[in-house]
C-alpha positions as a printed Julia matrix, in Angstrom:
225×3 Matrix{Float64}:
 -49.95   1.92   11.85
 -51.4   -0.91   13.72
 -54.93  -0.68   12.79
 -54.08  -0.99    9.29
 -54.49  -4.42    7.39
 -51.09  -6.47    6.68
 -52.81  -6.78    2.97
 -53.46  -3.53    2.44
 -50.07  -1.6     1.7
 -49.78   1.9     2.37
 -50.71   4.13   -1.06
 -47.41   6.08   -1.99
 -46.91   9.75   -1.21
 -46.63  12.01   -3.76
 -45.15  15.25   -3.48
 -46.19  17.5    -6.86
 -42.9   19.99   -6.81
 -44.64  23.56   -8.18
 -41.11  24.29  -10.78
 -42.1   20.65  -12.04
 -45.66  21.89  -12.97
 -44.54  24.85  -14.42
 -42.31  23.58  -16.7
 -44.61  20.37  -17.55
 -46.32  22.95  -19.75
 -43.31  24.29  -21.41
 -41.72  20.97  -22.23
 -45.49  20.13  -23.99
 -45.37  23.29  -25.97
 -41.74  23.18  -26.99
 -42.59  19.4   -28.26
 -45.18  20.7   -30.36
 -43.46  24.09  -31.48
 -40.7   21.59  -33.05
 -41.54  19.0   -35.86
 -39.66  15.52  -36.48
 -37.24  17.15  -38.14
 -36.08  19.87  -35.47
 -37.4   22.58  -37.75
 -39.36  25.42  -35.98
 -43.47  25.6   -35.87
 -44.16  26.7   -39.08
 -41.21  26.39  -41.19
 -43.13  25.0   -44.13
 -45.7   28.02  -43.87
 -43.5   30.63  -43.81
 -43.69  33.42  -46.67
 -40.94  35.85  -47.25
 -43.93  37.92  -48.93
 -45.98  38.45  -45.74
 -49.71  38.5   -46.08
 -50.65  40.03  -49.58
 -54.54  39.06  -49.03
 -55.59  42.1   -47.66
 -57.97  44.18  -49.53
 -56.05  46.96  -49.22
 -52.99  45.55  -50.29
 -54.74  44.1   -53.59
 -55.36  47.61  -54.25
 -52.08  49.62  -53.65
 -51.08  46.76  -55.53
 -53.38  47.82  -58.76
 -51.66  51.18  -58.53
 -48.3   49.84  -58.22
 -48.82  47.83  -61.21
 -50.1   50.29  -63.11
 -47.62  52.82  -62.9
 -44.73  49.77  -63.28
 -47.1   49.65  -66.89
 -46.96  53.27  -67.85
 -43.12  53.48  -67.2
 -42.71  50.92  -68.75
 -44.46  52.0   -72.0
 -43.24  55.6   -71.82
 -39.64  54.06  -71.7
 -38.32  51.04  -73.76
 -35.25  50.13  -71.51
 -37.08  49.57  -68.67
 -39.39  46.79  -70.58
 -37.2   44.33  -69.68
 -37.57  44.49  -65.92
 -41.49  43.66  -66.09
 -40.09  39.83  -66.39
 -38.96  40.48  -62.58
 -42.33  41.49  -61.85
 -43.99  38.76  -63.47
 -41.06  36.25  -61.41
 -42.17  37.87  -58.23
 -46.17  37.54  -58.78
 -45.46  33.75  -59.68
 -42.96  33.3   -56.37
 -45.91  34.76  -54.34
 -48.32  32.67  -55.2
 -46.34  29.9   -55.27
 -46.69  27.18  -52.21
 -43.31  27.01  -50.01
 -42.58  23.58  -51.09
 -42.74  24.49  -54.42
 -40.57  28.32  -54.0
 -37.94  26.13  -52.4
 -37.92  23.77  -55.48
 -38.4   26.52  -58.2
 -37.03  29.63  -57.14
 -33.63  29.73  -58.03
 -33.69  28.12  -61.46
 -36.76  30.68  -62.44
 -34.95  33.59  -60.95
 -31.46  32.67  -62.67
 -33.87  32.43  -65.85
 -35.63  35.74  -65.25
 -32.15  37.39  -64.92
 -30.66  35.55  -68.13
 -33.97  36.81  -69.86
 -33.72  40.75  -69.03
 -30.16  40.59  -70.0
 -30.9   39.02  -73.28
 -33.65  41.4   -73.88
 -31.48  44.23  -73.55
 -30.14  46.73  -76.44
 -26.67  45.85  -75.43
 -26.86  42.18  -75.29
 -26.15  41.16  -78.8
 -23.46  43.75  -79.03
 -21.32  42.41  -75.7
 -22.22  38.35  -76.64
 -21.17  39.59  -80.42
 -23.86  37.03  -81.86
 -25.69  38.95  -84.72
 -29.78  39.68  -84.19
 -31.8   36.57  -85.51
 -34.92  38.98  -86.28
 -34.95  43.21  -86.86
 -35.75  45.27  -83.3
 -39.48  46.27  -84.84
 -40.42  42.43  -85.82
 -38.7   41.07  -82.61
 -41.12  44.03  -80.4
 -44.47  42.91  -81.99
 -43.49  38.9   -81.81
 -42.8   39.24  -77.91
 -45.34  41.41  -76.67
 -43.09  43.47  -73.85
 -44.23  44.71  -71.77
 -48.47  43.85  -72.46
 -47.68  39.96  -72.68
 -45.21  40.06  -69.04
 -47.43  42.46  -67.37
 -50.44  40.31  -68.26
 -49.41  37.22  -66.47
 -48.13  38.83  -63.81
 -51.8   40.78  -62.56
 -53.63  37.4   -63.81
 -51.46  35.53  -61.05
 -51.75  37.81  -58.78
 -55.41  38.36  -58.87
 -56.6   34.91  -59.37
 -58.16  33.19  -56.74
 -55.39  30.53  -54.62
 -57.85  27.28  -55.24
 -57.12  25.25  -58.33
 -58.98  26.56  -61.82
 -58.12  25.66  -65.15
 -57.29  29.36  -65.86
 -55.22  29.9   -63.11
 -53.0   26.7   -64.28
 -53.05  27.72  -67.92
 -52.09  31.67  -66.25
 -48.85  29.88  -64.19
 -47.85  27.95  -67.09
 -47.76  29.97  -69.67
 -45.59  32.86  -67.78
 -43.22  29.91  -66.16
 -42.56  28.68  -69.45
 -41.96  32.41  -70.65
 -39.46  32.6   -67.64
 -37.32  29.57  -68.46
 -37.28  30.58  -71.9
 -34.28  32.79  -70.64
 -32.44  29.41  -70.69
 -32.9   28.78  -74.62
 -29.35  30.41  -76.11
 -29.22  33.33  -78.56
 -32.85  34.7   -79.35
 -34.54  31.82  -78.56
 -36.74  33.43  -76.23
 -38.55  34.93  -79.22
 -40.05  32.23  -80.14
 -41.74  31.1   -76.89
 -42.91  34.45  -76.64
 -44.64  34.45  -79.86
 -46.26  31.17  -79.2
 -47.4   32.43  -75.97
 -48.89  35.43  -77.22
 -50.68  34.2   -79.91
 -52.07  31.34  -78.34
 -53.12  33.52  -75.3
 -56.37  34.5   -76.41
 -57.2   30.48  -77.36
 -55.96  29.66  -73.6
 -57.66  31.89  -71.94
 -60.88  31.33  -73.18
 -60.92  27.28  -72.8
 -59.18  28.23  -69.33
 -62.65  30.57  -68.51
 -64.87  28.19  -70.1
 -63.29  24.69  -68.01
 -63.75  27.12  -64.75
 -67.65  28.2   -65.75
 -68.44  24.57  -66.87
 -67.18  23.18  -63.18
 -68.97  26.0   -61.61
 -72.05  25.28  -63.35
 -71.85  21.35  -62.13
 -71.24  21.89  -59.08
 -74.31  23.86  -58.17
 -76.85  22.12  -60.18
 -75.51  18.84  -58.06
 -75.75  20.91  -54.45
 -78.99  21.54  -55.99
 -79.89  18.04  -57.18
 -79.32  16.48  -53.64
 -81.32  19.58  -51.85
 -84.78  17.32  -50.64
 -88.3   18.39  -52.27
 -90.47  21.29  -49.99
């Protein structure tokens, strides 16, 4: 104590406690486990769905689609219920900003739909048919036209492409035609399905032309050998 300087104080003692450095690292990770908004790590990435990337999901999901097709074929009353499956392929792809946003008005929709494409529908709401059964079947395409939009959306890739747009559109808009009163929903349908094949292909052809742009500039900028 005496040989040390007047002007050079003594350095402080620290004394590192080991439950202090233990939980230093559990304080840091609960900080970053929680956003601003004391929602939990994650929160906006969370699917319901689970991960449907898998190849072998994609295929048990071929067959599952296929026989949803057949049954539905074989029998005309369950027709209807291919709208759910179209809802479900557009919720899964959806991002969860956007299922939060658009979920419950499409799925309100979807359910307004499949009642109003029901035998019975006209009879309980006692409105009389706008079109015959046979003219109304061919104008709305059940259940090709639903089923169609629903393995596009599911299949196509999750980056942005013209078809993929044109694909979510088109079967949103058929979904929220369940909103339109009486038959109204015929007519969207109609439009949709005979404007498909004119969508599709400027939807393939947008995709091809970007493709094809892309690579011959990646190929422009590669140097000279």
């Amino acid at each position: 104590m005496t040989n040390n300087p007047t002007n050079h104080p003594f350095e402080p003692f620290h004394v590192q406690s080991t439950l202090l450095k233990s939980a230093t690292p559990q304080g840091g990770s609960e900080s970053q486990g929680t956003s601003g908004a004391g929602q939990p790590k994650g929160f906006a990435e969370y699917n319901p769905f689970g991960n449907w990337n898998s190849a072998e999901t994609r295929w048990l999901a071929m067959l599952v689609f296929g026989v949803i097709y057949y049954v539905a074929q074989q029998f005309p009353d369950f027709r209807p219920l291919t709208i759910f499956v179209m809802l479900a392929c557009i919720l899964l792809r959806m991002e969860a900003s956007d299922r939060q946003l658009a979920g419950v008005p499409l799925t309100l929709a979807a359910m307004r739909l499949t009642y109003q494409m029901t035998t019975s529908a006209a009879t309980l709401i006692g409105a009389p048919g706008i079109v015959s059964p046979q003219t109304k079947a061919a104008m709305i395409g059940v259940p090709w036209v639903p089923m169609f939009f629903a393995i596009c959306v599911f299949y196509l890739p999750r980056k942005a492409t013209a078809t993929g747009k044109i694909m979510a559109a088109s079967a949103i808009g058929m979904i929220l035609s369940g909103l339109l009163p009486s038959e109204g929903y015929v007519t969207i349908f109609a439009i949709v399905q005979y404007t498909l094949f004119v969508g599709v292909l400027v939807g393939l052809i947008a995709d091809y032309s970007a493709k094809t742009n892309i690579g011959g500039d990646a190929a422009a900028v590669q140097p000279a050998r």
